[in-house]
C-alpha positions in Angstrom: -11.7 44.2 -8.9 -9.8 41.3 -10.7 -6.6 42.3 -8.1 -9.1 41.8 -5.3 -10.1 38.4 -6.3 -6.3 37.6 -7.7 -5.3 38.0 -4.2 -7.9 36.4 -2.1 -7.5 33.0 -4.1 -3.9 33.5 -3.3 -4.4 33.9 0.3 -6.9 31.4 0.1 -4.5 29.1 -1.2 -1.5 29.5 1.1 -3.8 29.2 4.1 -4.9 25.8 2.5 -1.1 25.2 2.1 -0.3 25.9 5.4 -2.9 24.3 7.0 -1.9 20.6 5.2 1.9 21.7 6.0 1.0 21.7 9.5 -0.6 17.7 9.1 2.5 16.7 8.1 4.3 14.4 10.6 7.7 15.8 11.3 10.6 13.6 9.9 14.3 14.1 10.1 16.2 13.5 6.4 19.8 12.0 6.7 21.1 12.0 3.6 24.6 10.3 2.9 24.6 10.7 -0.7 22.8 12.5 -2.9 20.9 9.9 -5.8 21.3 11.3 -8.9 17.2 12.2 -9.9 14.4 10.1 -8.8 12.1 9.9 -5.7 11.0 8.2 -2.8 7.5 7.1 -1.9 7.4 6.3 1.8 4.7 5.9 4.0 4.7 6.4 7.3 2.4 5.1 9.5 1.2 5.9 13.4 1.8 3.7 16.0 -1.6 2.5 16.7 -2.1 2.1 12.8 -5.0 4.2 12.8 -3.9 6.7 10.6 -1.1 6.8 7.9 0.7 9.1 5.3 1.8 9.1 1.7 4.7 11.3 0.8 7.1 11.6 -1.6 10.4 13.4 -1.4 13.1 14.3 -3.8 16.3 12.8 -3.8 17.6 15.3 -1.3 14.6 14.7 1.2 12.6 17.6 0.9 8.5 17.1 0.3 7.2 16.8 -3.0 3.9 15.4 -2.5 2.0 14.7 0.9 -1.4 12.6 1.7 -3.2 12.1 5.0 -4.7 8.9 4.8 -7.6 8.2 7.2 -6.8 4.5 8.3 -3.7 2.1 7.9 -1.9 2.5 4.4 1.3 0.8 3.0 3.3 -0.1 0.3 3.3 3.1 -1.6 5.4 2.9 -4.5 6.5 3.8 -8.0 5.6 1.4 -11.3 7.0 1.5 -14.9 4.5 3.2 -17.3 3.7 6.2 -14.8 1.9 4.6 -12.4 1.7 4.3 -8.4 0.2 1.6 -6.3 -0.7 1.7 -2.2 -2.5 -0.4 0.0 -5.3 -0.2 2.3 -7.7 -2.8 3.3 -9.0 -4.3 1.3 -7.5 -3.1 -2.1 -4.4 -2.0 -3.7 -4.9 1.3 -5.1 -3.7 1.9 -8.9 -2.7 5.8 -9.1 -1.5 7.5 -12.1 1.4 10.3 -12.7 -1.1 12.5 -11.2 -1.7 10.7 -8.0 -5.7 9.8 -8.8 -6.9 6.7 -8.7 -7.6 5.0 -12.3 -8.0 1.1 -10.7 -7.8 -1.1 -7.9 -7.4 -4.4 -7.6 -8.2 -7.6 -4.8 -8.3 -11.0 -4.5 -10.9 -13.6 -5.7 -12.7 -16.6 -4.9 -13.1 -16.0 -1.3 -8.9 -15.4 -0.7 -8.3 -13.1 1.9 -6.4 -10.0 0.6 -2.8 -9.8 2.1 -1.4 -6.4 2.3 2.4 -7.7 1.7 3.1 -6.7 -2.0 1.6 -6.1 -4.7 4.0 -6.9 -8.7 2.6 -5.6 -11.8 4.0 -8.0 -14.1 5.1 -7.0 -17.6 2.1 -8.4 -19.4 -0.2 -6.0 -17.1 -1.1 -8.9 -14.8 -1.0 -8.7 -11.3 0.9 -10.5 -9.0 -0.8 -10.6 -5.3 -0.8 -12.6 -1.9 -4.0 -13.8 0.0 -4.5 -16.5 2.9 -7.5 -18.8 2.7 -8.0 -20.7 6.5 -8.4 -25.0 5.9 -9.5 -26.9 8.2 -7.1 -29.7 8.8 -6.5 -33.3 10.4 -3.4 -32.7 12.0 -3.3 -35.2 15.0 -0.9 -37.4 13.3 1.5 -34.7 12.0 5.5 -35.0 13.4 5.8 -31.3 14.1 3.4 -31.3 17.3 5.3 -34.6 18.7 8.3 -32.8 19.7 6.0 -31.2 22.4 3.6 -34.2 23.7 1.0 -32.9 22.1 -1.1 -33.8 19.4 -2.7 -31.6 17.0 -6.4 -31.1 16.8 -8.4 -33.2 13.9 -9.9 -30.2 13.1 -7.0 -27.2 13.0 -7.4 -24.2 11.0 -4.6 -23.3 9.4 -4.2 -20.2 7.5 -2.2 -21.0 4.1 -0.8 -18.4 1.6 -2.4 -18.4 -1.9 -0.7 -16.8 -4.7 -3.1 -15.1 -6.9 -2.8 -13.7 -10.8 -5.2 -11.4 -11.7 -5.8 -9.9 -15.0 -6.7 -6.2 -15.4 -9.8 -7.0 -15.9 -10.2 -9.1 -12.8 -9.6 -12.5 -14.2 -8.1 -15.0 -12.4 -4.8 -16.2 -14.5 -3.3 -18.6 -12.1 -3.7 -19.6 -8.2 -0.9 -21.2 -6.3 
């Protein structure tokens, strides 16, 4: 009886395998040189940007880890301290050695997230980009004159914000 069951998880299992093998976009490794140890996290992404992947392969290019992600997802990456960090709207993920999800982290005070990078600074902080739109005179400024044409006295214009966050979702500084 216990061989019975032994065997149908098995089966179960490699069918599960198999199945998630056959999501896997195909991918060509060239490798030049092989790194001594270590990983890369890369992912892929369609065209449209509807749907993206997280894998990591070893340093020879073969597939240690693979993740379908329903919707756009970048920056996947490696962190001192064991942990991983990704992107998708409108958080960066915190993972663990594991791969689960232990945090996640925005912006604050109305900044719009910017998926562009993410640094986890040695005191824990975090280190993000956002945009906020101003509204802005700019029918006087020199850079539309080149052209004839005056800016509007009421442009939007979408400025970068630099954001510290604390991890516990304090705002430490704002550039």
């Amino acid at each position: 009886m216990m061989r019975h069951s032994f065997i149908s998880v098995t089966l179960t299992l490699l069918l599960h395998f198999h199945t998630l093998i056959a999501q896997v976009p195909s991918f060509t490794t060239h490798v030049r040189s092989i790194a001594p140890g270590g990983y890369y996290f890369i992912c892929p992404f369609t065209q449209n940007m509807t749907d993206g992947y997280q894998m990591v392969l070893d340093s020879t290019g073969n597939l240690q880890h693979y993740r379908h992600m329903n919707g756009f997802s970048i920056d996947f990456k490696q962190w001192p301290g064991e942990r991983v960090s990704y992107w998708k709207a409108p958080y960066y993920f915190i993972l663990n050695a594991q791969l689960q999800k232990i945090d996640s982290i925005t912006t604050l005070n109305g900044i719009h997230p910017d998926e562009h990078d993410l640094q986890i600074l040695p005191n824990g902080n975090f280190l993000m980009m956002g945009h906020e739109n101003r509204t802005m005179d700019l029918s006087s400024d020199s850079i539309f004159m080149s052209s004839g044409l005056p800016g509007s006295k009421h442009s939007v214009v979408k400025a970068v914000v630099i954001l510290e966050i604390t991890p516990t979702k304090q705002l430490a500084f704002e550039w």
